[in-house]
C-alpha positions as CSV (number, residue, x, y, z in Angstrom):
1,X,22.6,-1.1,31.1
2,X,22.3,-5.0,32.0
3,X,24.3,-6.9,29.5
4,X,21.7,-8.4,26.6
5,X,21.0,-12.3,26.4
6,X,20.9,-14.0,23.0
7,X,17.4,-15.3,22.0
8,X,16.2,-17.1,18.9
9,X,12.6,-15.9,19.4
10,X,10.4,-12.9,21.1
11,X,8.8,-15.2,23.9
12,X,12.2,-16.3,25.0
13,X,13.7,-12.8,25.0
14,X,10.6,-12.2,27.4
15,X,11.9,-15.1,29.6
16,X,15.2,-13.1,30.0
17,X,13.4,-10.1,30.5
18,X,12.8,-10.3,34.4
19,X,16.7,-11.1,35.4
20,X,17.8,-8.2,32.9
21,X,15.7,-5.6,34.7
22,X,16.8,-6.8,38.2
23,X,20.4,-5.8,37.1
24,X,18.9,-2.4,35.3
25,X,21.3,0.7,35.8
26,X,19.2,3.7,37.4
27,X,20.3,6.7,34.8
28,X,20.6,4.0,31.9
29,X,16.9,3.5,32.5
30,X,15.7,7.0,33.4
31,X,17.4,8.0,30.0
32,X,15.0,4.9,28.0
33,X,12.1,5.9,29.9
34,X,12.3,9.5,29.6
35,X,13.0,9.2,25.5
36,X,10.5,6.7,25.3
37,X,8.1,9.1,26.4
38,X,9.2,11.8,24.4
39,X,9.1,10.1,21.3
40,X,4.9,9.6,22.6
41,X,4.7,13.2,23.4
42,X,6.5,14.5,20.3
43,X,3.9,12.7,17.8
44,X,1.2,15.0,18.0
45,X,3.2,18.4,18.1
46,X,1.8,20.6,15.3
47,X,2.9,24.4,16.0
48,X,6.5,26.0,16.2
49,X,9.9,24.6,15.6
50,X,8.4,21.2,16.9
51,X,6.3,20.7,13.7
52,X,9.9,20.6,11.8
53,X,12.4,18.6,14.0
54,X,12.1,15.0,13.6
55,X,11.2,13.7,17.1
56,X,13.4,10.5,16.8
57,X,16.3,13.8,16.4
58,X,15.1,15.5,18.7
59,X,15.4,12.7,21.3
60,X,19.0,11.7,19.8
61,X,20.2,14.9,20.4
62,X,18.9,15.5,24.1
63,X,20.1,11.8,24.6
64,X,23.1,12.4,23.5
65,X,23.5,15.6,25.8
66,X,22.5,13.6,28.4
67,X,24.8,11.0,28.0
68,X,28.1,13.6,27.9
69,X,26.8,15.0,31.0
70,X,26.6,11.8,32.8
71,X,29.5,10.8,31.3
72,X,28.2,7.2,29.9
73,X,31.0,4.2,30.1
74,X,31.4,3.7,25.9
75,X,29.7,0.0,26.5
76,X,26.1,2.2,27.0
77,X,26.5,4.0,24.0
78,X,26.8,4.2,20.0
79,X,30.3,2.4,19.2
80,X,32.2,4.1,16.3
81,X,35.1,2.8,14.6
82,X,38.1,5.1,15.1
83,X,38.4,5.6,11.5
84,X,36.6,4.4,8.1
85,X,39.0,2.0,7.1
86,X,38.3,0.2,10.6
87,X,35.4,-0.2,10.1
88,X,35.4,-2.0,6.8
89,X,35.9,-6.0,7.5
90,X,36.4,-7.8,4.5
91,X,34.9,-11.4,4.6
92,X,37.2,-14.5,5.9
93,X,36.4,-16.7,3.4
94,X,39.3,-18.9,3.9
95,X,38.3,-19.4,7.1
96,X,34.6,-20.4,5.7
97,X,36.1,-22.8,3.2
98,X,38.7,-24.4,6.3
99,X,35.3,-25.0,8.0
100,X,32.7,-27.5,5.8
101,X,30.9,-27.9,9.4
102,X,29.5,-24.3,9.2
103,X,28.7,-24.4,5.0
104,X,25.2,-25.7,6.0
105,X,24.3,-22.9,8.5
106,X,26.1,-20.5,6.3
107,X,23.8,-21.3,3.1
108,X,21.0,-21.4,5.1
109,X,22.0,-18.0,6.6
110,X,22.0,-16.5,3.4
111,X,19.1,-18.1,1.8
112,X,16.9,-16.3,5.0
113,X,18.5,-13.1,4.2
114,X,17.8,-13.3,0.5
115,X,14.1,-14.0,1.2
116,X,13.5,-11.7,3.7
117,X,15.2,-8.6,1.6
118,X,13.6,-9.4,-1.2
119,X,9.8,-10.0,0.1
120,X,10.5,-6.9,2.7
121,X,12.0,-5.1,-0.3
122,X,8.7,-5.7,-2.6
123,X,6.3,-4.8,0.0
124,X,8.3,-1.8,0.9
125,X,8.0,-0.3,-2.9
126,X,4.1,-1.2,-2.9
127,X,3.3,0.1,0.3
128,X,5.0,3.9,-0.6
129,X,3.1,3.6,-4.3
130,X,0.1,3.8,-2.2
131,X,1.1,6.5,-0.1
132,X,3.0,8.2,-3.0
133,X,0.7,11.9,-3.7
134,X,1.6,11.2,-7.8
135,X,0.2,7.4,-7.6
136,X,3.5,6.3,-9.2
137,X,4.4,3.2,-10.1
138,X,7.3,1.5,-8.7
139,X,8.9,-1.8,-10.8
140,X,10.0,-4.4,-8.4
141,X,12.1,-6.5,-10.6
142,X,14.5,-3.3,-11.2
143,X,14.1,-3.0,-6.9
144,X,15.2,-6.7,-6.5
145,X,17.7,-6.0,-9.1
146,X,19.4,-3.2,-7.2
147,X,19.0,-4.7,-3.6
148,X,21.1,-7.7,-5.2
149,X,24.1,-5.5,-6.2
150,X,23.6,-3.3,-2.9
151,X,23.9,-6.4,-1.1
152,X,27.2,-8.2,-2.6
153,X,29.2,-5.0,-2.6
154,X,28.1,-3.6,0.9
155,X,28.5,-7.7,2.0
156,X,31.8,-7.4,0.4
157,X,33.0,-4.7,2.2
158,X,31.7,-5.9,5.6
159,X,28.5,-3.9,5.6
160,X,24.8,-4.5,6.7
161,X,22.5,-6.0,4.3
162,X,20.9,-3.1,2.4
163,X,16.8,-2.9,1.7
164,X,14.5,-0.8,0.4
165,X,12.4,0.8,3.5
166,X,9.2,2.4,3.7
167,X,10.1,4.5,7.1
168,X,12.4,7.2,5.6
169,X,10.5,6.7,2.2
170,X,7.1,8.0,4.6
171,X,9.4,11.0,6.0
172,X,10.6,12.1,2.9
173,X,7.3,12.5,1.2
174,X,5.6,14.4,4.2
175,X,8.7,16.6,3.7
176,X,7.7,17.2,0.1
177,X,10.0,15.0,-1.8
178,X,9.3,13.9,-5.4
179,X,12.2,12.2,-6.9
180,X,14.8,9.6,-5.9
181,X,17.4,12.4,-5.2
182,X,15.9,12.5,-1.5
183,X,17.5,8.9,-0.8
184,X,20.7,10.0,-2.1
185,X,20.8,13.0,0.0
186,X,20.1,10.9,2.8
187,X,23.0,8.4,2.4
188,X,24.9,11.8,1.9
189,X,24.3,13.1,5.1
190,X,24.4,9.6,6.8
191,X,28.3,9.5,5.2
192,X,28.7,12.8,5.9
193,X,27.9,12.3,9.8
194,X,30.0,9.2,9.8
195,X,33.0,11.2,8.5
196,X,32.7,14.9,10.6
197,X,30.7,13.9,13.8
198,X,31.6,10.4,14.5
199,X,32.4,11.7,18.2
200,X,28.9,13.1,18.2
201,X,27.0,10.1,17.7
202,X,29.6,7.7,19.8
203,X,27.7,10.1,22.5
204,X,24.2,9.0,22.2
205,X,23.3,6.0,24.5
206,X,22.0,3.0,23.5
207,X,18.9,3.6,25.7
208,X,17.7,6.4,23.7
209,X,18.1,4.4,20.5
210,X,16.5,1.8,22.1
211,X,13.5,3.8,23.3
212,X,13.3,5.0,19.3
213,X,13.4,1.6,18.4
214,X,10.7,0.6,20.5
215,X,8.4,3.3,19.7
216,X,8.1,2.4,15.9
217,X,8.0,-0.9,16.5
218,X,4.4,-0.1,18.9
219,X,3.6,2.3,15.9
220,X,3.6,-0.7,13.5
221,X,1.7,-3.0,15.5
222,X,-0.5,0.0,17.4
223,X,-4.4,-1.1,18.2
224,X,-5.9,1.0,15.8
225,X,-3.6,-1.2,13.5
226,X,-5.2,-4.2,14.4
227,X,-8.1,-3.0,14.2
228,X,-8.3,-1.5,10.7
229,X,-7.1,-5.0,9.3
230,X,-10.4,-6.7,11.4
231,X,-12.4,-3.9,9.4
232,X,-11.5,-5.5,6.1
233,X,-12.5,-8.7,7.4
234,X,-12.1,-12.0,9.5
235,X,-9.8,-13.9,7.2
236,X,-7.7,-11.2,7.0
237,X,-7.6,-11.2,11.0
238,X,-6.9,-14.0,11.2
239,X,-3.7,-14.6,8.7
240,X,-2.8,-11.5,10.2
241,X,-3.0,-12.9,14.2
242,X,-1.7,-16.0,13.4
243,X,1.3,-14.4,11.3
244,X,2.3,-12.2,14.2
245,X,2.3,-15.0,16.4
246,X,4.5,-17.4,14.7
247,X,6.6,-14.6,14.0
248,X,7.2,-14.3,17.7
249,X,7.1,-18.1,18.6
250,X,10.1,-18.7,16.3
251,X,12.1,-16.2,13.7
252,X,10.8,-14.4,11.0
253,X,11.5,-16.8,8.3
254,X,9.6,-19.9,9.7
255,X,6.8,-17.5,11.0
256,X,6.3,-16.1,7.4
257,X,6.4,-19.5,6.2
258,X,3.6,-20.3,8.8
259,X,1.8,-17.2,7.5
260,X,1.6,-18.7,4.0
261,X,0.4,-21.6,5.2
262,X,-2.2,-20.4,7.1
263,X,-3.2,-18.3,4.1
264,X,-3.3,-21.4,1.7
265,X,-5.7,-23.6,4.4
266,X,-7.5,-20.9,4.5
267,X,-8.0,-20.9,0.8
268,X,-8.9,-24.7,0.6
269,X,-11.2,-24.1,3.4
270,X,-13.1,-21.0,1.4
271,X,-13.4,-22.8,-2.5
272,X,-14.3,-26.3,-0.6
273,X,-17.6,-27.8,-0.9
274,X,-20.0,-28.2,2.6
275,X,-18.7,-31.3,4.4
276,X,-22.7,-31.2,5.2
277,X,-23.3,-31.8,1.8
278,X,-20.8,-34.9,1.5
279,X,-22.1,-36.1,4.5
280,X,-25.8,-35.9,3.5
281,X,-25.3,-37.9,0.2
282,X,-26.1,-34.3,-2.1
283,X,-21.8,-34.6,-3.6
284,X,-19.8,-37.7,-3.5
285,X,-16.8,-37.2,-1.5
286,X,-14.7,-38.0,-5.3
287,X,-16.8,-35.3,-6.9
288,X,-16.4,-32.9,-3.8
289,X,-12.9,-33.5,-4.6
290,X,-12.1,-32.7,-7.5
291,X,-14.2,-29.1,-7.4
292,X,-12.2,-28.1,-4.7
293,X,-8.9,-29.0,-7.0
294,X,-10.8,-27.0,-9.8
295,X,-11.4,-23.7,-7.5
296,X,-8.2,-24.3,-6.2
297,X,-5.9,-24.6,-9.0
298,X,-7.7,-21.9,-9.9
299,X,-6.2,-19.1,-7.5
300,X,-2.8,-20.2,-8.6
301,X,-3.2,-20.4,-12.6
302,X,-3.2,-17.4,-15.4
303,X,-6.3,-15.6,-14.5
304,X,-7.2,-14.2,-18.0
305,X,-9.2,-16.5,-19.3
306,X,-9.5,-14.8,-22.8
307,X,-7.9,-11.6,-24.3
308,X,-10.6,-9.7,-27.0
309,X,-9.9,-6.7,-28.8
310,X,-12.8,-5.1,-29.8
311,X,-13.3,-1.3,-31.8
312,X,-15.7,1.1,-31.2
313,X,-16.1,4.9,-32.6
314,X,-13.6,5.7,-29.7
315,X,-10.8,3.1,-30.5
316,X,-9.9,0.0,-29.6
317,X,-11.4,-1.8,-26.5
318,X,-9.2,-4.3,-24.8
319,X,-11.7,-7.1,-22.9
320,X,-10.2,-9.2,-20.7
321,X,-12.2,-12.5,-19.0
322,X,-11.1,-13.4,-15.8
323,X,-11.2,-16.1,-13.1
324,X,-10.3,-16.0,-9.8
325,X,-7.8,-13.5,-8.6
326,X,-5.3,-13.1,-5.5
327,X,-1.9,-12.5,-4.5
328,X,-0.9,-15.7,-6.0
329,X,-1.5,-15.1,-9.7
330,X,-1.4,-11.4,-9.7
331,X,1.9,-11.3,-11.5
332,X,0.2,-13.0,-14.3
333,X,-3.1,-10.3,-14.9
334,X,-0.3,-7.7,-14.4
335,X,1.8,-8.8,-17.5
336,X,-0.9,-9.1,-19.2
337,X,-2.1,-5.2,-18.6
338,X,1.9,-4.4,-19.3
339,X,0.8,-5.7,-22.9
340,X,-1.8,-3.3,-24.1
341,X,-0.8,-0.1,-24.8
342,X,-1.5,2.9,-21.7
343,X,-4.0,4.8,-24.3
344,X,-6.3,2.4,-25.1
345,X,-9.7,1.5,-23.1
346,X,-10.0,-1.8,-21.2
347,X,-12.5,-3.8,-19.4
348,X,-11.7,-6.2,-16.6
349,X,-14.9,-9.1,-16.8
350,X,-14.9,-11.8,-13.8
351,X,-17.2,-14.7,-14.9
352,X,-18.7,-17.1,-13.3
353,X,-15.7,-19.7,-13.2
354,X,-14.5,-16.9,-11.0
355,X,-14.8,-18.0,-7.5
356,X,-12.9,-15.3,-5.3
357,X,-11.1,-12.1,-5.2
358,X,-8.8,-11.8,-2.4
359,X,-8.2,-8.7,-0.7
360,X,-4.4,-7.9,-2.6
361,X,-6.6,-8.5,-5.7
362,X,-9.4,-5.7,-5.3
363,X,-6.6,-3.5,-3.7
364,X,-4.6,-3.7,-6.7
365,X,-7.8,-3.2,-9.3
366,X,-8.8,-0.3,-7.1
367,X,-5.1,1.8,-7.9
368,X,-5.1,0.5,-11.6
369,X,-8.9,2.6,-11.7
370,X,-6.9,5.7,-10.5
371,X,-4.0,5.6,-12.7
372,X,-6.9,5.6,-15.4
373,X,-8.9,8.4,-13.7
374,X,-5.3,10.4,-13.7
375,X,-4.4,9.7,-17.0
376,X,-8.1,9.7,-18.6
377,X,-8.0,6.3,-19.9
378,X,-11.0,4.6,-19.9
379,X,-11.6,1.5,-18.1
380,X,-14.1,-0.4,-16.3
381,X,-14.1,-3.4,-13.6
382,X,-17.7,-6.1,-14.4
383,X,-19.0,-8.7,-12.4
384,X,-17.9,-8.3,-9.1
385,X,-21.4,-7.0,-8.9
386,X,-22.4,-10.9,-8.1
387,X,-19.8,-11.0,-5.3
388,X,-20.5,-11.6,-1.7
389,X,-17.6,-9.5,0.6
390,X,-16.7,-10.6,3.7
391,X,-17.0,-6.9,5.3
392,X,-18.3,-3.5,4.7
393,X,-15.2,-2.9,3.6
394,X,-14.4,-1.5,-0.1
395,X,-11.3,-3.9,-0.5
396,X,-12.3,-6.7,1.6
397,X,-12.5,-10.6,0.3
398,X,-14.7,-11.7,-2.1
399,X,-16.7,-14.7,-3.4
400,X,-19.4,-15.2,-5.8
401,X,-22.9,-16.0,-4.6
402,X,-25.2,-16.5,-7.3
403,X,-27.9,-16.5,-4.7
404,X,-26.7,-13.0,-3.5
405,X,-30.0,-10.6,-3.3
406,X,-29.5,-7.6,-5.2
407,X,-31.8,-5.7,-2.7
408,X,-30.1,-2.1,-0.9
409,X,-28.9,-3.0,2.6
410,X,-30.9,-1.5,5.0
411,X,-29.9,2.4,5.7
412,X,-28.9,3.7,9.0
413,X,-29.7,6.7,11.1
414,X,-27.7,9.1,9.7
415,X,-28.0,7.5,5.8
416,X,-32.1,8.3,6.3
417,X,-31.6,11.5,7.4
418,X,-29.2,12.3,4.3
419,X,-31.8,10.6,2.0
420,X,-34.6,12.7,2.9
421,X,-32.0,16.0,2.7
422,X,-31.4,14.6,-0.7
423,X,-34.8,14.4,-1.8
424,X,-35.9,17.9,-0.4
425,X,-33.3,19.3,-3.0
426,X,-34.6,16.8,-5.7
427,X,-30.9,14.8,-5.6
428,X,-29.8,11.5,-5.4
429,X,-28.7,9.6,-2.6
430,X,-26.6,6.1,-2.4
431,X,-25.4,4.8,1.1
432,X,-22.4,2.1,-0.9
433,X,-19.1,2.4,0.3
434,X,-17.0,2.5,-2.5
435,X,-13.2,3.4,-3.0
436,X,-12.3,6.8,-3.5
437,X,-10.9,7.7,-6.9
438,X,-9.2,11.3,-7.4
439,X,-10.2,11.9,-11.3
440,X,-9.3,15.5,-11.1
441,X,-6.5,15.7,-9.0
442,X,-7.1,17.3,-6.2
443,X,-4.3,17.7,-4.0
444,X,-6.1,17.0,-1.1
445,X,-7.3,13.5,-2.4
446,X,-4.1,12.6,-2.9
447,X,-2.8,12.6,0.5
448,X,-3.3,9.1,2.7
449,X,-4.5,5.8,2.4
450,X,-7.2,3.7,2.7
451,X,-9.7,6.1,1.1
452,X,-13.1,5.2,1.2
453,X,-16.3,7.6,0.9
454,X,-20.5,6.6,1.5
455,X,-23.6,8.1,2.0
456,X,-23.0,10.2,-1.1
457,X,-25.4,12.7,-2.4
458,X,-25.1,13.8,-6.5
459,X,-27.2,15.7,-9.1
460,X,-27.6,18.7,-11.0
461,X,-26.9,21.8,-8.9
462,X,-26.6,25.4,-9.6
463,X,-26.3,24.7,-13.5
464,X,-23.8,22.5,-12.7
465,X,-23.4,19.3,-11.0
466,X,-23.0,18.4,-7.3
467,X,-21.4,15.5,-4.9
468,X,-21.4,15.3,-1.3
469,X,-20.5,12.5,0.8
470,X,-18.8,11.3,3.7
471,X,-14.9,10.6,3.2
472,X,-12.5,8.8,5.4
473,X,-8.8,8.2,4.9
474,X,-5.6,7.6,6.9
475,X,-2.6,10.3,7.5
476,X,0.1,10.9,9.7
477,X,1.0,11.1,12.4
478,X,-1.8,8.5,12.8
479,X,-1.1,6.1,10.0
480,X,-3.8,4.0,10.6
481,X,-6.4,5.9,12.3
482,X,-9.4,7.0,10.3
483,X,-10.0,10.8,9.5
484,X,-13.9,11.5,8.0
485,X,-15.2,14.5,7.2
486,X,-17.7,15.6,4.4
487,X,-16.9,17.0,1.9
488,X,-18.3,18.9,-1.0
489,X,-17.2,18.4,-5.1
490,X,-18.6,20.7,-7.1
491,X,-18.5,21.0,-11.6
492,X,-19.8,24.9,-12.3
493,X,-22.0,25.3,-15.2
494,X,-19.3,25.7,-18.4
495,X,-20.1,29.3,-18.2
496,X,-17.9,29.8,-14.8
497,X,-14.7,28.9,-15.2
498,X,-12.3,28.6,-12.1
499,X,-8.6,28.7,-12.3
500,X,-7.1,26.2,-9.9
501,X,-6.3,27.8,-6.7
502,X,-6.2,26.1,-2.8
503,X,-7.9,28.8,-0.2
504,X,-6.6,27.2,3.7
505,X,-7.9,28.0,6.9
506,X,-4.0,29.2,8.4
507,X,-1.4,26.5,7.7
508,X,-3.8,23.2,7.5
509,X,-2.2,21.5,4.8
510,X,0.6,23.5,3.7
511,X,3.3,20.6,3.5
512,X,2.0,19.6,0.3
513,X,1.3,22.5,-1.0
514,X,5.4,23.2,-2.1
515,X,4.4,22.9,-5.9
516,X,2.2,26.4,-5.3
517,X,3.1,29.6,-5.2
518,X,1.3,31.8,-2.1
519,X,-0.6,35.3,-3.0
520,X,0.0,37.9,-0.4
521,X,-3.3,39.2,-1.1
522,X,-6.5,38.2,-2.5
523,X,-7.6,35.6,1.0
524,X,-10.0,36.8,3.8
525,X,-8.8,37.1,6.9
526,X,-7.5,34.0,8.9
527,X,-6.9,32.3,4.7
528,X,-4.4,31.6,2.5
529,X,-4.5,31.4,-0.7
530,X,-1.9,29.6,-3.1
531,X,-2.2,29.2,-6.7
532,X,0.2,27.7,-9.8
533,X,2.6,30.3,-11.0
534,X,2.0,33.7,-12.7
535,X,-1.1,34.3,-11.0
536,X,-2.8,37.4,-9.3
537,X,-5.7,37.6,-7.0
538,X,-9.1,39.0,-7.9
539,X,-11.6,39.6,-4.0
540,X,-14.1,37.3,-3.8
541,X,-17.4,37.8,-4.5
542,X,-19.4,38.9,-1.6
543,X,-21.9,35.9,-2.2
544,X,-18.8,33.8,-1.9
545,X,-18.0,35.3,0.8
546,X,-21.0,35.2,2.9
547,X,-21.4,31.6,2.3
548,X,-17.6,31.2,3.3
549,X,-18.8,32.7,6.5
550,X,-21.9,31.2,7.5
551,X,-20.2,27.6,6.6
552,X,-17.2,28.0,9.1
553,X,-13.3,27.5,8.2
554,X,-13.3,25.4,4.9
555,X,-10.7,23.9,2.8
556,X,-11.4,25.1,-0.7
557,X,-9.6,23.8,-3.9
558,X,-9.8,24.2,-7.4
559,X,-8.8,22.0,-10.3
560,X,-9.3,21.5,-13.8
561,X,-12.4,23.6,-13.0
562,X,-13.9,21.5,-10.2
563,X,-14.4,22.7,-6.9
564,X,-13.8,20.3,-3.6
565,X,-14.8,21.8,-0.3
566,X,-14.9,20.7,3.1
567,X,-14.3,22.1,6.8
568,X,-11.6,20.4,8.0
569,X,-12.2,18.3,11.1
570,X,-12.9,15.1,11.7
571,X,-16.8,14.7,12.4
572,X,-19.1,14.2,9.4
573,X,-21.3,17.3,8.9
574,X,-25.0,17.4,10.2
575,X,-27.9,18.7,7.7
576,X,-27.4,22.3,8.1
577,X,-24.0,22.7,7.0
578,X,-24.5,20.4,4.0
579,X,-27.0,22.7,3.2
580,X,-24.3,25.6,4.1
581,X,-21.9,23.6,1.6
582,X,-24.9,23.5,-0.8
583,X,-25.1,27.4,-1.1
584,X,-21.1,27.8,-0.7
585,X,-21.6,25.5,-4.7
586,X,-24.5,27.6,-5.7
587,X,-22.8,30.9,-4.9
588,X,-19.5,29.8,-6.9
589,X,-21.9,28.7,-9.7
590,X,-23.4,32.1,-10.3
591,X,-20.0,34.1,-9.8
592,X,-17.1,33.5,-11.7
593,X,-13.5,34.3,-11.7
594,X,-11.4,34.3,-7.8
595,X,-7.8,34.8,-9.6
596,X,-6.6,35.2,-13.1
597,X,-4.0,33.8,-14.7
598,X,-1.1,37.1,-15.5
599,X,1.9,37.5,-13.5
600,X,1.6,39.4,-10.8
601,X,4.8,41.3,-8.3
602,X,2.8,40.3,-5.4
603,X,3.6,36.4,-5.4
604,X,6.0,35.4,-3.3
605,X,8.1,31.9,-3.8
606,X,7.0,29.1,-2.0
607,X,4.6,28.2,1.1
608,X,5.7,30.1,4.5
């Protein structure tokens, strides 16, 4: 309740912070601390109405009771306009053009709006394709486009600048959006609450909004945050640290600005030669020089170096040479992939006048390889082979190291003891961390980020073939905490053929499981089982079943005939439940058939 104090940066807000507190209202506070907490307490709900109420609504509504109850001066809480046409305030520009002193704070004004929407806006789009389940792709110049004509008429009818945001975009596909129609509905209902129930929300206290605010603001800077970005690697840390920082020093403008700088020293600092070998006489300080312009003009220039077409018995094979590649000249490789038609095969080459590929860069590559694997074009990424990364990480930095030893990094613990499981069953093993690619489609697969699987074990199996390994993502409500678990992908012999089906242990994953239809019978106990339309369940097999049993609660899904399986917790399996998931595959792959395809009166529409 203590009256705010203007402040151009975080650090001097803190400043302010002590004196504000001393003249803190008692039930202004309670009503901030007691939101605050249940915004903390409301993340992990999973069971009941709870796991369908949005928390930040929940604590809204109870703040809003609260505030009636205590009866709230109308300084503490949400201030309404008395009508629409209130609350639209043209702009005074004849009072801008009477006043040439404030053109120059004006311009700059808008010029820190304009590059703040539109770089928020950009990474906003790219950070839902990521998260989007259908790997969509968005087009930021038609996003920049629209946020330009949002702006000037919202501006011109004394609105709020508008952007692109990645918060609701994150709510509306755990609710099971698809489309763009779920933005419009929710400017429908924001207009909609602003016409019927403006006395409603001119209840809820500023404290409780507050406490909302302040609770996504910790769940975008949250540890675990910080440290998934040191897990891709120091650099990143560090433009990351130093960014945050400036941001909080001065304003967001000059501490982006800082950020970019930080990121280009950093650059000069990684393609420069050894000062040791200047200073020992093995490079001249001119020659020394003028690499470091080479490498570096190199980050910033077209990266394709040359363009081949080439035809084989499958069709024509686009090879592209490349160079270095990071955020900087992205845009350039991405026109040049806009080019060549979607059907036809293409091979990404770095050569040796490559010198680094930044994080953004092998991020970027590693989405283009699953918009292939979805689509069944072919395409391949060479040379990063000679690359030396900065971490363990699948994404992280690059640079080339011709001296890089090709040798197999030494295994640990639990990488030996998958190994010799491996070879008992006459498999393969490979402990490389790799990116996860979803080539069939699992629905499962599709969910998260940062998905990364190791210690993988492949073969033939069962006539068919087999691939088990440790997988880790990110989901909500813990964006950036890891989930692993092991999990089992399975191709039956041709002679089985499985229709796609999901069996789940109760509701675990039902959310994105809207597209389904759900079979009243056909699932063991404690199961469900969901399937496309016009389906009908056929039992089991009672090899299936006994497997099913002896390998605990499992997450099974079919698609396009392959069979991913895995119990769904977070700890990586031990040897004997691999071997468990083992005969789970080798029971499906002498059995086939779990549901045909012919309509059925038993489905019923949609997941409960």
């Amino acid at each position: 309740g203590a009256p705010a104090v203007p402040a151009k940066s975080a650090l001097e807000a803190i400043v302010h912070l002590p004196p504000q507190l001393a003249q803190a209202q008692a039930w202004v506070s309670a009503i901030g601390v007691a939101s605050l907490a249940a915004m903390f307490a409301l993340r992990r709900r999973v069971s009941g109405l709870w796991r369908w109420i949005p928390a930040a609504m929940a604590v809204a509504a109870a703040g809003g009771l609260a505030g009636w109850l205590l009866d709230l001066d109308a300084a503490l809480r949400i201030r309404m306009p008395e009508s629409v046409r209130a609350g639209i305030q043209h702009p005074a520009f004849e009072t801008m053009l009477a006043r040439p002193d404030l053109w120059l704070t004006l311009a700059l004004v808008v010029f820190t709006f304009t590059l703040i929407d539109g770089v928020e806006s950009v990474a906003s789009v790219k950070a839902v394709d990521k998260i989007d389940p259908w790997r969509r792709k968005s087009d930021g110049n038609k996003t920049l486009r629209a946020m330009g004509t949002c702006n000037l008429v919202s501006g011109m009818l004394g609105g709020l600048t508008v952007i692109p945001n990645a918060v609701p975009s994150r709510a509306n596909i755990d609710a099971g959006a698809r489309t763009l129609w779920s933005n419009l509905y929710s400017g429908v209902f924001l207009l909609l609450f602003t016409l019927a129930l403006p006395g409603l929300l001119a209840r809820i206290p500023l404290a409780a909004i507050a406490a909302i605010l302040i609770y996504i603001g910790w769940r975008l800077c949250e540890p675990a945050l910080w440290q998934r970005i040191r897990a891709i690697g120091l650099d990143r840390f560090v433009v990351f640290v130093s960014t945050v920082i400036a941001i909080l020093a001065t304003d967001l403008l000059i501490g982006m600005l800082i950020g970019v700088a930080i990121e280009l020293a950093l650059l000069v600092y990684l393609l420069m030669p050894s000062p040791r070998h200047v200073l020992t006489g093995r490079i001249d300080a001119r020659a020394a020089a003028a690499i470091l312009w080479r490498n570096l003009a190199g980050a910033f220039r077209d990266p394709v170096i040359k363009h081949r077409v080439e035809n084989d018995p499958s069709g024509s094979v686009h090879l592209l040479t490349l160079g270095s590649l990071k955020g900087f000249n992205l845009p350039w490789l991405e026109q040049a992939l806009e080019a060549i038609p979607p059907h036809e095969a293409l091979v990404l080459r770095f050569t040796e006048s490559a010198h680094i590929v930044d994080h953004t860069a092998l991020e970027y590559l590693h989405h283009l390889q699953e918009e292939a694997a979805a689509s069944g074009r072919r395409l391949s990424v060479e040379g990063l082979e000679r690359f030396h990364r900065f971490s363990a990480h699948p994404h992280a930095t690059a640079m080339q190291d011709a001296a890089l030893a090709t040798e197999q990094a030494q295994r640990d613990a639990r990488a030996q003891r998958l190994a010799a499981l491996a070879a008992r069953h006459g498999l393969q093993f490979t402990a490389a961390t790799t990116a996860t690619i979803n080539p069939h489609d699992f629905v499962y697969l599709r969910r998260g980020d940062q998905r990364e699987e190791c210690n993988r074990i492949l073969g033939d199996w069962a006539g068919g073939t087999v691939s088990v390994f440790d997988y880790s993502h990110t989901s909500p409500p813990d964006y950036y905490v890891a989930h692993r678990h092991t999990l089992l992908v399975f191709a039956p012999p041709s002679a089985v053929r499985l229709p796609d089906f999901v069996l789940t242990p109760g509701h675990y994953l039902e959310r994105y499981l809207g597209h389904l239809q759900e079979l009243e019978a056909g699932a063991p106990d404690g199961y469900r089982l969901f399937a496309p339309p016009g389906t009908d369940p056929r039992p089991l097999p009672q090899p299936v079943l006994a497997a099913l049993a002896a390998c605990g609660p499992l997450y099974v899904e079919v698609r396009r005939g392959v069979l991913l399986a895995f119990a769904p917790h977070r700890a990586p399996e031990d040897e004997p439940r691999i071997e468990c998931l083992l005969e789970f595959a080798a029971a499906l792959g002498v059995r086939h058939g779990v549901i045909e395809a012919r309509a059925s009166p038993h489905v019923s529409q949609g997941a409960r």
